[in-house]
N, C-alpha and C positions, 0 to 999 in steps of 0.2 A: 413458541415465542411470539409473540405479540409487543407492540410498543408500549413504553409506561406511561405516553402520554394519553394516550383516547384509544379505545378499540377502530381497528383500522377500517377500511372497507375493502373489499371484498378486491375489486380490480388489481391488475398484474400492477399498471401504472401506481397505484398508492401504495401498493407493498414496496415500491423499489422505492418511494420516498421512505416510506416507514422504516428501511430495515426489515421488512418481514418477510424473511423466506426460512421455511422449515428443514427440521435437520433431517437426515437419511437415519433409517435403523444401525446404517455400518457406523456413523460418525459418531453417534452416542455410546455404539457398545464399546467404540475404539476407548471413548472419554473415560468412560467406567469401566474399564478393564483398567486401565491407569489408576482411577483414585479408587475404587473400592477394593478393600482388603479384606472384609468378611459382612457375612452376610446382617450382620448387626450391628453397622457400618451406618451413622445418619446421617444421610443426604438429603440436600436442598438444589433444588431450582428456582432461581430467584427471576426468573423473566420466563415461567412453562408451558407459556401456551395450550393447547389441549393434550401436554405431557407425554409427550415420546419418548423425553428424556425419564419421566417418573416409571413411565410403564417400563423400559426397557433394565427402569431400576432394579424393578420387583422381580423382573424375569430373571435376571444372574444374582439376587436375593434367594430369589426360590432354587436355583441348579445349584449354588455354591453350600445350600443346610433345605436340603427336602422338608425335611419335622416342625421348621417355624411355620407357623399358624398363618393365615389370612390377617386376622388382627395382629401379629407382632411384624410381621412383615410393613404393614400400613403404618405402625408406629413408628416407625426408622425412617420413612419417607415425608419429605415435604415441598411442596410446591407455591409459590405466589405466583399470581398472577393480575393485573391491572383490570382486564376487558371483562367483563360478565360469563359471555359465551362459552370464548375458550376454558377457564375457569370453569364452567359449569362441565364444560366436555371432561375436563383431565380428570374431576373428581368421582363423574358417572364411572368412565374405562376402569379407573385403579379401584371401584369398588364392583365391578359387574361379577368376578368371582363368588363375591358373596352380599348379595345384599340383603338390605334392614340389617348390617351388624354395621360393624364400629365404622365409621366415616374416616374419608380420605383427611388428610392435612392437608388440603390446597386451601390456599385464605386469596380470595378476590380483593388486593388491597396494592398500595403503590409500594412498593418494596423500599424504596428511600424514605418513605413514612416509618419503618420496622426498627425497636429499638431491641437490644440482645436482653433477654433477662427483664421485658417488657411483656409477658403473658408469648413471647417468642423464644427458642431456644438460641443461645449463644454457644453453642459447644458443638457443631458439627463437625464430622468426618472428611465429610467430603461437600463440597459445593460446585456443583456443574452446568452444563445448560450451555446456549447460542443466543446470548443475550441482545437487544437491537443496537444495529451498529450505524444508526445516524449521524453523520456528522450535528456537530453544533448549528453550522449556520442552517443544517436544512429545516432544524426546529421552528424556527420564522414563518417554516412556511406550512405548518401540518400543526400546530399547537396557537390554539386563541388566545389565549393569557402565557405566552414564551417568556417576558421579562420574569413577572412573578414569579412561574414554575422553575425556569432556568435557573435563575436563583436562589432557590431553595432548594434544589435535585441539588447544585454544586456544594451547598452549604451543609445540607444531611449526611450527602457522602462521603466529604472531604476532611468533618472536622467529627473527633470523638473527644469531648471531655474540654471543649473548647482548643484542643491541640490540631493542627492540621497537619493531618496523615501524608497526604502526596503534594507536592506542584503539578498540576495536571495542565494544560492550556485549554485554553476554550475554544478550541481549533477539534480537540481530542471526540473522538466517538461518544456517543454514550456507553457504548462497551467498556470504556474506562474506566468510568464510575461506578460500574458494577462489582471489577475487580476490588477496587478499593472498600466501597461497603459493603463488601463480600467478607472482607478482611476481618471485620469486629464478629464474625456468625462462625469464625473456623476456629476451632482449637488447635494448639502449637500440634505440629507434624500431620494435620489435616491436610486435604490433598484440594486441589483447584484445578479444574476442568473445564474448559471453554473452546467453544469454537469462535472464533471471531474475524475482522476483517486481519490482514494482513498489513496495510499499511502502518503502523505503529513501529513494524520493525525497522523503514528507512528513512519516514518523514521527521520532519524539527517538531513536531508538536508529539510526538512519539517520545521524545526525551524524560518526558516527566513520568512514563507508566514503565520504561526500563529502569528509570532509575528506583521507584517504585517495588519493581520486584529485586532487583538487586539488595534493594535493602530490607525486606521484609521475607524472600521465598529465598528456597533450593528453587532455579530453574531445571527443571526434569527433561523436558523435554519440547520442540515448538517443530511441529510437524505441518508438510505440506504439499500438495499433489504438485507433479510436473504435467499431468495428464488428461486429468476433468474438472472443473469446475463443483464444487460441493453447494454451492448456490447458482443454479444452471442459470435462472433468468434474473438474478443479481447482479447489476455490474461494478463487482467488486471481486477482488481474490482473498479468496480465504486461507487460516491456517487453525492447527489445532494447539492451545498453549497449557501446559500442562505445569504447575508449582506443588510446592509440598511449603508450607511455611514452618517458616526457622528463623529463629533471634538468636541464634551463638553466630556470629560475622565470622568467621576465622572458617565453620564448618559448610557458612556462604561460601565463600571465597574458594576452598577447597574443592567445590562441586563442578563435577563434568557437566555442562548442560548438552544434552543433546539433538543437533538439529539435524533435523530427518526432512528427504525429497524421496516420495513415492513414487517411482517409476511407470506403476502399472494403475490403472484403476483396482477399486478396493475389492470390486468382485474377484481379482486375481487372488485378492488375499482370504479372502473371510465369504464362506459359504454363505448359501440363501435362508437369510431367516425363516424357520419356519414352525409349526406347532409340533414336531413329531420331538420329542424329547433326546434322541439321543442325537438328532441336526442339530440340536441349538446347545448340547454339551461338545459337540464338533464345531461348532461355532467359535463357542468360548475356547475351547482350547486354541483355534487356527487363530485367534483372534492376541491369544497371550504369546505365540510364538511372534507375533508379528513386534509386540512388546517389549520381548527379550532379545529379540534381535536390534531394535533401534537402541537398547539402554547396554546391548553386553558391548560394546565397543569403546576402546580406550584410545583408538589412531583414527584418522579417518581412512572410511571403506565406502565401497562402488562396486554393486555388481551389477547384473540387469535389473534386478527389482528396486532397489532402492540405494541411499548415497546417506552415508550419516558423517557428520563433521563433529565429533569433540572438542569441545571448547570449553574450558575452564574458566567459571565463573569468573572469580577474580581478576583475568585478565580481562572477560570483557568491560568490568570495571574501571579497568585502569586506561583501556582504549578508549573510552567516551570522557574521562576526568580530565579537568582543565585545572593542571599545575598553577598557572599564572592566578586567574580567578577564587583556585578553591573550591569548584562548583563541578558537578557534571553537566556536561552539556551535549551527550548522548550521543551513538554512534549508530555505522550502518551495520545492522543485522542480518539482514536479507543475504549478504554475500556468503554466509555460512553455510545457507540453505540452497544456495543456487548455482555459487560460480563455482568453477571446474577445478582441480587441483592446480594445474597448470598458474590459475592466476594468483594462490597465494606464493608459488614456487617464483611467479615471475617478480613480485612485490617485493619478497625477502633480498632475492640473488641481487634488485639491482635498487636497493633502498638509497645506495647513496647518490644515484644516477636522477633520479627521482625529485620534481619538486612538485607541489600543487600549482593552478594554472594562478590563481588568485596570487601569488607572488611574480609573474610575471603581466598581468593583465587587469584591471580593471572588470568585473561580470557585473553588470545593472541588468534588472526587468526593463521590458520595454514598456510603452506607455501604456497604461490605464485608462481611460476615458471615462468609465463608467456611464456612458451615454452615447454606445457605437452611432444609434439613430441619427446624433446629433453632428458628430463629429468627422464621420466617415462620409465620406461624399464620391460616389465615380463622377466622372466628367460629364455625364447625362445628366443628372442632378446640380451641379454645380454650377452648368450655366442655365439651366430652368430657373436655378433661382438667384441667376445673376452674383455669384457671391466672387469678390473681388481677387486677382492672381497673387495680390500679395500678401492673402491672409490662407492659402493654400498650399501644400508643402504634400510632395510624394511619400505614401507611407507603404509600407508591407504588412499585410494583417494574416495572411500564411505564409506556410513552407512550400503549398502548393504553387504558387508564385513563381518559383525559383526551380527551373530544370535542370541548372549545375551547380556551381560552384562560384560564378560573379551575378551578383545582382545587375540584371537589366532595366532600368529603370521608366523602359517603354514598355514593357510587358504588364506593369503594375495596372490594377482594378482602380484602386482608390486614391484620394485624396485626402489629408485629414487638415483641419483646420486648427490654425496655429495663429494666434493672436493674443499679444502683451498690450492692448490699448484698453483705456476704459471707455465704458460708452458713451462719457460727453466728448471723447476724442475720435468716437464712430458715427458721428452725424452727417447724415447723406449716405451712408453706406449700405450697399443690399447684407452686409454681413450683422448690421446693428436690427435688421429688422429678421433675421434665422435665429441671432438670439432673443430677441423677444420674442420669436413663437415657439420657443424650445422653453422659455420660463411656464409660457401658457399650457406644454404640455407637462409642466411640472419636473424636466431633465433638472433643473438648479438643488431641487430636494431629494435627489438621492444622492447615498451616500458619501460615494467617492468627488462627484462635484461640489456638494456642500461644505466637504473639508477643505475646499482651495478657498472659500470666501463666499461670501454671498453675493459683491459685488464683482468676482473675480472668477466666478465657479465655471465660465468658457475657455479661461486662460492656463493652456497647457504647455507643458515643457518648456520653461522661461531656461534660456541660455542651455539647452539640451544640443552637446554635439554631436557630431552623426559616429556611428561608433565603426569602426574600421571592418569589424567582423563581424557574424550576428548567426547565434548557436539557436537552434531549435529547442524548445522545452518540450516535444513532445515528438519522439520517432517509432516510426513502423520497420518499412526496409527500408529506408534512404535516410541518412545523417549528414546530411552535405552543411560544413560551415564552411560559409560562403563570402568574397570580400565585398562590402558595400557600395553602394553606389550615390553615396551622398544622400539617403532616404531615413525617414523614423521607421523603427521597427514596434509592431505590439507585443500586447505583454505575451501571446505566445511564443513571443522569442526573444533572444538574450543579448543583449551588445557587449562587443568585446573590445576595449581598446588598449593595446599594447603600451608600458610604459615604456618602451623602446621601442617609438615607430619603427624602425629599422628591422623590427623582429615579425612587422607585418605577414610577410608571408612564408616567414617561417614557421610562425604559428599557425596557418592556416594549413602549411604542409604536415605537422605535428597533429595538431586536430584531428586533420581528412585521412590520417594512418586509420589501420583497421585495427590497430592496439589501441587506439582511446575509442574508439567504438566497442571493443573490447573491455576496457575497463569503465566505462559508462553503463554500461548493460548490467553488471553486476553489482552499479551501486544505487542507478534508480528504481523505483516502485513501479511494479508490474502491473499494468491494468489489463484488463478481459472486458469481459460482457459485449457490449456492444465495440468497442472500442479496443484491437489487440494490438495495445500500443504500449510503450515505457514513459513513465510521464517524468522528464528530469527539472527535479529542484533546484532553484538558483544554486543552493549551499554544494549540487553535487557536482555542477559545473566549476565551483571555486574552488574545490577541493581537488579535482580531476587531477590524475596523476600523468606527468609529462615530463619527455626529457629537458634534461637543464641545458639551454643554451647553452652552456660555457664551457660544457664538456663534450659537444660538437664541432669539429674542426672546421675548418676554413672552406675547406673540400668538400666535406659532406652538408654542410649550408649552402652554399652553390648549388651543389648536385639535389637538395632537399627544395630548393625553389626552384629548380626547372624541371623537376619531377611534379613541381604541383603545379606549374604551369601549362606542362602539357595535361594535370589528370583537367586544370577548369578549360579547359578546352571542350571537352566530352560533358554529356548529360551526368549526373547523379541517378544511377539507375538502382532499382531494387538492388541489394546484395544476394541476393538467390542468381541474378543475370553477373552481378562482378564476382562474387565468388565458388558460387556454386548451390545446388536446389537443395542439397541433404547435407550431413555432414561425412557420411561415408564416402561424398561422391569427392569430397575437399581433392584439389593438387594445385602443387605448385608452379607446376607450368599451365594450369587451367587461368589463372586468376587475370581480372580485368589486368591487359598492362602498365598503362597510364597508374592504377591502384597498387599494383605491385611492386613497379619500381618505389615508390615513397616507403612500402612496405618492409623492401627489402634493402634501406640505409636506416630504418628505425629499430629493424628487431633483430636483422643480422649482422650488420656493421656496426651499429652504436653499443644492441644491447647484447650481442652477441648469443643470439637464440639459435639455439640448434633446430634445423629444418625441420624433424618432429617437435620442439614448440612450437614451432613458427604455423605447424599444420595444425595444433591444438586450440592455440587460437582460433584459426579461421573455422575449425568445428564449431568451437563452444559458444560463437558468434553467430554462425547460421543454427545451430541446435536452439538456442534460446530462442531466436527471431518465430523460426519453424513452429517449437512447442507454444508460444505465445499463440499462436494462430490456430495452433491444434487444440488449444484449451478451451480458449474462444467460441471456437466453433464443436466442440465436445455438445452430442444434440442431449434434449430433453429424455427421450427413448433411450438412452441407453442406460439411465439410470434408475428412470420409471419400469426397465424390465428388472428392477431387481426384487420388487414390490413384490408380495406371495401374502394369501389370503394368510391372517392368523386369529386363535380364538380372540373373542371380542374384546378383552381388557390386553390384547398387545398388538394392538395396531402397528400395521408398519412405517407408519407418516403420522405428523400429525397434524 
């Protein structure tokens, strides 16, 4: 896999811009044990870089009908690919068995240029590969002509026959797009095979590629490790997504989709690729048990190897549709694949106890600047250049900032500048002369300044009030929302203000429970790489499940604000120090107390959670935090030892 845009270069640093990290011999055979059904079966890779995914084709080709030829094997396989090289690699390997005879199908060409029934086949089997998963906006920064091309990849992909196939966002990976003009190359009951990023399953611009296969596939299956990283020096989490396409709705609808968490690394599962013929039919078979065990499942099951959650198309249908509208507008998915039994048991039993936060709270982003340079000032800065007290306004630009639970407003770094005047009403001010050298540095022409005005582009948060509470968008171990301090907060964080002052510190009490840390974890998007953190989306913050005031007595509101009074007394420490390092090691008399008392009037008095809940939570809370860290930190070597020389046309990387 290579990008569609330019052959990339070589550096670790331009691969993680590009998308390009290479798939493992276990992740391709996984993909093709799934869509290939017989060995005369035509498969495409439409993004195949020097084709790991082709060779690995021809290899359970060749073990599944010994008798097919060199050339009939090559005629069922096809590859594109953009870059020259790689192209040049994949079609050398898939021919080195026999060369001077019939030539590889690999076409060095931009795959969104490919028309079906255009000197190309439209009728495949199978379509697979780890196509590049760039976001949109990175394309700006890795593509010379981006309007043009961007425009025309959306246009190619999007629309067949002048009809447009999906509503994608332009937020959306290029992995998206692939899926889609993927869609004109498969014939009905053709299988679709991909490895790709993971976030689609919980983000808002993820909307339009669920909605997408709901309407176009059987979702089969969307697979994902709890334990290694599948792009070790990618920072991004991966999954495997697996469709079979169908146009009878009804036979949609009726389909189990099955989402599978791999316990173990894959070498648990699936022997070491190697040249000796009867390894790599031990292979294929470890590899189809591994198969039939994610798809034989009708309930959800857990054992140590792996967790599979059934879930019936239809319903997740009807979970993301917007009655009101008429429209879908897509749900979270990830929790299918992640969160514990416990939390769908706890969602049901106490649905009517339950409201989302955004019906009691206001959730806004915090400010934007799109010119920190300009805008953020510490107090060293701001009197060097003399800039006036009353266009200065304490702000909080981390979560680092903040050691408990109230904002100190003497501990803060920065200052950020806050000014509603025009500049014929800033004459004589040291503030009218930072904005004229912030024009000189060109801050007025990007983006986000540009859009306030060209005469207004320093003028931030006009009548912005300070918001009572302020959630974090992105946690490790520590989730402390915390009560404000009269300060602006940045956009990595969230302001909250109660439509019932009154309910101020109830909700901060609600919040700082280790049950909406709980149900937070299982609805934002998991990041790795460098960063083993959960990155939460405004929409997961407004949506967050919390009790309803009104079903809280008099008693337990009292006792729920002087439980959070004594927890903001104390630091916000790691949860591994409040609740424990593992999750075998979880107790109830272990747990921070200041944390346990709110704890224990949120899930044993209100929701009435029996002590083994109440202990399942606090596992599946340190369990995720933990494996997030453990994924992370999952090394290069351990995947690299799985590599084993094999003959020349079946490499084991590509």
């Amino acid at each position: 896999m290579t990008t569609n845009l330019e052959e990339a270069p070589t550096a670790t640093s331009e691969k993680r811009r590009l998308g390009q990290f290479f798939t493992t011999d276990d992740v391709a055979d996984i993909i093709l044990k799934f869509c290939l059904r017989d060995a005369t079966d035509k498969v495409l890779d439409p993004s195949c870089g020097d084709g790991v995914f082709l060779l690995r084709a021809y290899q359970q080709k060749r073990l599944l009908n010994p008798p097919l030829s060199h050339e009939q094997l090559l005629s069922t396989i096809w590859g594109v690919e953009l870059a020259e090289s790689p192209a040049r690699v994949a079609a050398n390997r898939l021919a080195a068995n026999a060369p001077n005879q019939t030539s590889p199908n690999v076409l060095q060409t931009d795959f969104f240029e490919l028309r079906a029934g255009d000197g190309f086949p439209g009728d495949f089997d199978a379509i697979v590969g780890n196509p590049p998963y760039t976001r949109q906006e990175s394309i700006t920064q890795i593509a010379p002509r981006v309007a043009v091309y961007k425009d025309k990849l959306i246009n190619n992909a999007l629309y067949l026959h002048g009809k447009k196939m999906a509503d994608l966002s332009r937020r959306a990976g290029l992995h998206t797009y692939f899926f889609v003009h993927g869609t004109k190359f498969l014939r009905p009951r053709g299988r679709f095979g991909f490895m790709v990023a993971n976030s689609w399953l919980d983000v808002e611009y993820g909307r339009g590629l669920q909605e997408f296969f709901l309407q176009n596939y059987k979702i089969v299956a969307i697979i994902e490790s709890k334990v290694e990283r599948w792009f070790e020096q990618a920072d991004v989490n991966t999954c495997i997504v697996i469709l079979e396409r169908c146009d009878d709705e009804q036979e949609r609808n009726e389909n189990l989709v099955s989402f599978a968490r791999l316990k173990k690394p894959l070498e648990h599962f699936i022997p070491l690729a190697h040249e000796v013929s009867d390894t790599q039919l031990g292979r294929l078979v470890a590899i189809e048990d591994l198969r039939q065990t994610i798809l034989d499942h009708a309930h959800f099951y857990e054992d140590d190897e792996l967790r599979v959650y059934p879930k019936k198309q239809g319903e997740l249908l009807r979970e993301g549709y917007n009655a009101r509208t008429s429209t879908y507008t897509g749900s979270k998915w990830g929790k299918y694949i992640r969160a514990p039994k416990v939390f769908f048991s706890i969602l049901n039993k106490n649905r009517d106890l339950l409201v989302q936060l955004q019906s009691l709270a206001r959730v806004r982003f915090g400010i934007k600047t799109g010119a920190n340079e300009f805008f953020y000032l510490t107090p060293q800065e701001a009197e060097r250049l003399k800039i006036e007290a009353e266009f200065l306004r304490p702000v909080i630009f981390s979560l680092k900032e903040v050691k408990g639970y109230r904002l100190d407003r003497s501990k803060l770094s920065n200052h950020i500048i806050v000014c509603h005047k025009r500049k014929t009403e800033l004459k004589l001010t040291h503030l009218l002369a930072h904005i004229n050298g912030g024009e000189q540095a060109r801050y007025h022409e990007r983006p986000t300044c540009a859009s306030r005005g060209a005469d207004s582009w320093y003028m931030l948060a006009a009548n912005w009030p300070y918001a009572p509470l302020i959630f974090p968008a992105k946690i490790g171990e520590r989730m402390p929302v915390f009560l404000n301090d009269g300060v602006y907060e940045d956009k990595k964080l969230y302001g909250i203000t109660p439509f019932k002052p009154a309910d101020t510190k109830l909700l901060a009490a609600l919040l700082n429970s280790t049950l909406s840390r709980f149900f937070v974890e299982f609805s934002a998007r998991q990041l790795t790489g460098a960063q083993a953190i959960a990155d939460i989306d405004v929409k997961v913050v407004e949506s967050l499940s919390i009790i309803d005031p009104k079903i809280i007595s008099e008693t337990q509101r009292a006792e729920l604000i002087a439980a959070f009074d004594r927890l903001a007394e104390t630091d916000a420490e790691s949860l591994f120090n409040e609740i424990a390092a593992a999750p075998d090691e979880v107790s109830l008399a272990n747990i921070k107390p200041e944390r346990r008392a709110i704890d224990r009037i949120v899930m044993a008095d209100v929701l009435r959670l029996s002590d083994e809940e109440q202990l399942d939570v606090y596992r599946a809370v340190i369990d995720v935090i933990r494996s997030r860290l453990d994924k992370a930190a999952s090394s290069t070597a351990a995947t690299s030892s799985r590599r084993r020389p094999e003959p020349a046309c079946f490499p084991t990387t590509r």
